[in-house]
Steps between C-alpha positions, in 0.01 A plus 500: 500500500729391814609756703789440733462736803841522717476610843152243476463396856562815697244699580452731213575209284261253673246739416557536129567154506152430598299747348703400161384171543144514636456668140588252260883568464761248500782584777856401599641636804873563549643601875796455661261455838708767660154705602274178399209318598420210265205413660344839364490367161216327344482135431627424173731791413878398425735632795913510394694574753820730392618863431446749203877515534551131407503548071525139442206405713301769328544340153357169619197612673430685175596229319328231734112683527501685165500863675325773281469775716670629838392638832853612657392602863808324693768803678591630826257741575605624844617872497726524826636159377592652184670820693728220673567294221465638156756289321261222565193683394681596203641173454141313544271744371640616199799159430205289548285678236758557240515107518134449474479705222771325346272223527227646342663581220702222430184283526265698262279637796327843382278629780633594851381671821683695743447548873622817493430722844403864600817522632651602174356872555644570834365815669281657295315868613167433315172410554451180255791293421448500073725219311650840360652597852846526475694248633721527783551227665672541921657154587637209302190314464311779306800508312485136403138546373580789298790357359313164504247695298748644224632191389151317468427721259860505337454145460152554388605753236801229403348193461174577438314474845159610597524635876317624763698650844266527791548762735344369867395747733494386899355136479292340740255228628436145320254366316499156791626482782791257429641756224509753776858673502755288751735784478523843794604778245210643379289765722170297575662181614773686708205646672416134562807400631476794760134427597572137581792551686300797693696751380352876391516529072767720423452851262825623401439854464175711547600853349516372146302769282200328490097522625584323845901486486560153406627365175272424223471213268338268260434140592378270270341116598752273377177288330468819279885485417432157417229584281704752321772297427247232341368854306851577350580159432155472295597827350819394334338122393251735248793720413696373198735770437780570776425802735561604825278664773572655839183475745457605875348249681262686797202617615529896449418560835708625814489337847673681814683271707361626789132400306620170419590419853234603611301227291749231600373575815126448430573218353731359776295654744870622662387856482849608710656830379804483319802629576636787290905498407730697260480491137654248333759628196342472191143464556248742285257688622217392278518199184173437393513359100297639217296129373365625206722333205525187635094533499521604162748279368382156692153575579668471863343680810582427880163349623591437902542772762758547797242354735490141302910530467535542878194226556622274340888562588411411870340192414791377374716629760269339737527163284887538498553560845248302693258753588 
């Protein structure tokens, strides 16, 4: 088996790329290097530098390295960018898989997986998050993965490819230092970015319908991600027949964001009180996933806590930014 991965050297990618790797599996990595560090990759593993939108490239990186298998992780990901643009998100998120998967099927390929996203629910009112949640997705890039997630398994069903869309919950930490996240979008290095400036954290709203007021939601160390992606891509090199599966990828387990800042601050040791501010539109009171099938259908479980994500999150933001 070779598996391309696209989206390789972000930080998601970086993090398949490597645990993919460390475990025997020959990897190629495609980016465009919009969101890229090449550095993260390991020594030895192929880097092309292009889009998923680029058909003609596609064909001779399959061609060139033999591909088998596919780990499609590269998209825009960033839900108030996809409120202000979503002809791109459309255009890059969905355009740039239909190509891919074009691709794939042109060159033979028969096992794919998805980075699909939690997103795809929306606002759900229940306790666990089950793959049979409805979907409902509230801004364009939920939309893409949904949509994203329909025609992987069109194609599947069409040409005969064995699939596996996985649904992240809130991602987090890194499994070094150097594959820390470079990016400010997610919750725990915003709170960074606040610290070190000495700024207060920010909590927007505190009357949410929960035990203390604040949001709730699952985060998951992106080494575990990793290790799930190596899991499904395992999975469908056994499987002969074509299939598909839908997994959550989290912990089962609720956070506060008022709890997790809190912990940022032990580990800071900036223990300042944050600042509360109105809701934001859109955000859900509680999203904690139900685990279990991916544990029964990969033999996958979440092994690190929200202490080690947050640990080892601020050693790489301390490595990034000189601290």
């Amino acid at each position: 088996m070779t598996w391309l991965i696209t989206g390789g050297a972000g930080y998601i990618g970086a993090h398949v790329a490597r645990a993919m790797h460390g475990a025997g599996e020959d990897v190629v990595v495609l980016d465009d290097l919009s969101a890229a560090v090449p550095e993260r990759l390991p020594g030895g593993v192929p880097l092309v530098e292009g889009s998923t939108l680029d058909g003609d490239l596609l064909k001779r990186v399959f061609a060139d390295h033999g591909i088998t298998g596919v780990v499609h992780l590269a998209a825009r990901k960033q839900v108030g960018e996809s409120v202000a643009e979503p002809v791109r998100y459309y255009r890059e998120n969905i355009g740039g898989l239909a190509t891919l998967l074009d691709a794939i099927a042109d060159a033979g390929v028969r096992r794919l997986v998805f980075s699909s996203s939690a997103a795809v629910y929306g606002n759900p009112d229940v306790d666990l998050i089950t793959e049979d949640t409805p979907c409902l997705p509230v801004n364009p890039y939920g939309e893409t993965k949904l949509a994203g997630e329909w025609l992987v398994r069109a194609a599947g069903r069409a040409h005969g490819i064995s699939t596996v869309c996985l649904r992240y919950f809130n991602v987090a930490g890194a499994a070094a230092p150097e594959l820390a996240d470079t990016g400010v979008f997610n919750i725990v290095p915003m709170v960074f970015d606040r610290l070190t400036r000495g700024e207060a954290p920010r909590i927007f709203g505190a009357d949410y319908p929960t035990p203390d007021g604040t949001c709730v939601r699952d985060y998951i160390h992106v080494a575990d991600l990793a290790e799930a992606h190596l899991a499904a891509a395992r999975r469908l090199s056994k499987d002969a027949p074509a299939g598909d599966l839908t997994l959550n990828v989290g912990r089962g387990e609720g956070v506060s964001v008022r709890e997790l800042i809190t912990l940022i601050g032990e580990v800071t040791g900036d223990r300042r009180e944050p600042v509360t501010e109105d809701r934001r539109p859109g955000d859900a009171p509680r999203a904690v996933a139900s685990a279990e099938r991916a544990a029964a259908e990969l033999g996958w479980r979440a092994r690190l806590g929200v202490p080690e994500m947050v640990a080892s999150a601020w050693a790489g933001w301390q490595r990034h930014h000189g601290l």
